[in-house]
N, C-alpha and C positions, 0 to 999 in steps of 0.2 A: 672631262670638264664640261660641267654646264654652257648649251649655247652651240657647240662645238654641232656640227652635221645638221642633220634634221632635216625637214622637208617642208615645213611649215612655214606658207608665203600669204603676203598680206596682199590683202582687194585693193588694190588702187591704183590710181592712174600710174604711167611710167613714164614723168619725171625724173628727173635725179633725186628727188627727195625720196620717194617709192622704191627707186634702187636702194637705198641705204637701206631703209623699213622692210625690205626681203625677207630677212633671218634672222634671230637674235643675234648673233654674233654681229651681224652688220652694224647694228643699235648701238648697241655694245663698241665694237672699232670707232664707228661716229659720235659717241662720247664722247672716249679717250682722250682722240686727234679733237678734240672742240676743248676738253678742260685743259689736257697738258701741253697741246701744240700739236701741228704737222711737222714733222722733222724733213719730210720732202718736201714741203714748202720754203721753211725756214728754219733754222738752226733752233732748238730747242735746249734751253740752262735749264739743267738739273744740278742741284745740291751736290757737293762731295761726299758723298754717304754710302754706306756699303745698299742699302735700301734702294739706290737710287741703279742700281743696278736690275732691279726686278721692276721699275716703270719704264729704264732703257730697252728689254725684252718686250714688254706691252704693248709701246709704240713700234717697237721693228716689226714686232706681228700685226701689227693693228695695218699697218702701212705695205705688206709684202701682200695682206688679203686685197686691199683695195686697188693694188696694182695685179691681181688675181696671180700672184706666184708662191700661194702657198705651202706650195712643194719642199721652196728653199727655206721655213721658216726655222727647222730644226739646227738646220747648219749656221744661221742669220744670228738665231736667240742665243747658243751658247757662243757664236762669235763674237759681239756686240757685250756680253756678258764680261768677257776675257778682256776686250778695251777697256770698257766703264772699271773692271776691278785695278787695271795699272791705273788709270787715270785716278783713282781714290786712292790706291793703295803709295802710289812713287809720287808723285806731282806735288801733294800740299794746298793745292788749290782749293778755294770755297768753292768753286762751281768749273760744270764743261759743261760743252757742247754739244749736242746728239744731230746727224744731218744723212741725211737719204738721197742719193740722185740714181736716178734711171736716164739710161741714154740707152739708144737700140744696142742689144744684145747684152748687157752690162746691167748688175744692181753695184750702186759703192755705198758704204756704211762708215762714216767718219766720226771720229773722237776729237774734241778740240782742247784741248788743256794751255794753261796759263807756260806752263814748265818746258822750257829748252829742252831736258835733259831726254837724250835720246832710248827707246826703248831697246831691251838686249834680245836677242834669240839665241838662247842658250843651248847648252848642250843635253839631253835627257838621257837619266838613266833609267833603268826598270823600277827602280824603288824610291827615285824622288817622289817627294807628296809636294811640292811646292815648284813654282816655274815651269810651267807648263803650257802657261797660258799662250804664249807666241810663236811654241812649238804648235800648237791647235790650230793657230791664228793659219800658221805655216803652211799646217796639210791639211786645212779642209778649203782654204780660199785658194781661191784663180791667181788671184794677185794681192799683194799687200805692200803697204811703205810707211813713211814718215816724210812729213810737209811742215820742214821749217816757216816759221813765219815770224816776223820782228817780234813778236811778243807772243812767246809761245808756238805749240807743233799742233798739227792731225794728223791723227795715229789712224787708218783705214787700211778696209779691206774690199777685195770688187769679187764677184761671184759674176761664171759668164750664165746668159739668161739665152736659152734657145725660144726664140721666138715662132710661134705655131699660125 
């Protein structure tokens, strides 16, 4: 992908505005997080739409680079993938919720939907092509749950963060 690595760093002072203008990718991340929202700032509504699952990976990476935990994005992107598709796919809803928090040693990645109805973790077999999604959710995160709340749930997952 375009952007991706490189070594190419711009002249100027070192600011926070200059950290961003680093790298293209920085650029790029600082877009993002300015046109669709910070989701570790604040809760970010995206549409019900299968689409809306490919800005929900954007921002998880946009957001795992600037907390420099790159590392976790492959595990973050198809896990955050797997929520956004229940959350389109079971719920009904016009809109959810995309939301980020870092505490030491911990990333959580929350889904907020309108719908009570709780999600399942089923049982997989070798040749299901469908329902998979919670078994993933399962084995590649540290932890995961469901956060009733009076009007509607957050469906998340936490990834432990070794700190360096």
């Amino acid at each position: 992908m375009a952007g991706r690595g490189g070594s190419e760093q711009a002249q100027r002072s070192s600011s926070a505005a200059a950290a961003w203008a680093a790298m293209p990718q920085d650029r790029y991340d600082a877009s993002t997080l300015v046109l669709l929202g910070n989701p570790s700032l604040d809760e970010v509504r995206l549409t019900s739409r299968p689409e809306s699952a490919s800005t929900a990976r954007r921002l998880t990476l946009a957001v795992l680079r600037l907390w420099s935990l790159p590392h976790l994005g492959e595990d973050c992107e198809l896990l955050v993938s797997e929520l956004v598709g229940n959350a389109v796919r079971h719920t009904g809803a016009r809109t959810f919720g995309l939301r980020m928090l870092r505490r030491r040693g911990w990333i959580r990645i929350e889904v907020r939907d309108p719908s009570r109805a709780l999600p399942c973790l089923l049982p997989v077999r070798e040749l299901d092509i469908s329902g998979r999604g919670l078994f993933l959710v399962d084995k590649l995160s540290d932890r995961w749950g469901v956060d009733l709340l009076p009007r509607g749930k957050t469906t998340w997952f936490e990834k432990r963060v070794v700190e360096r």
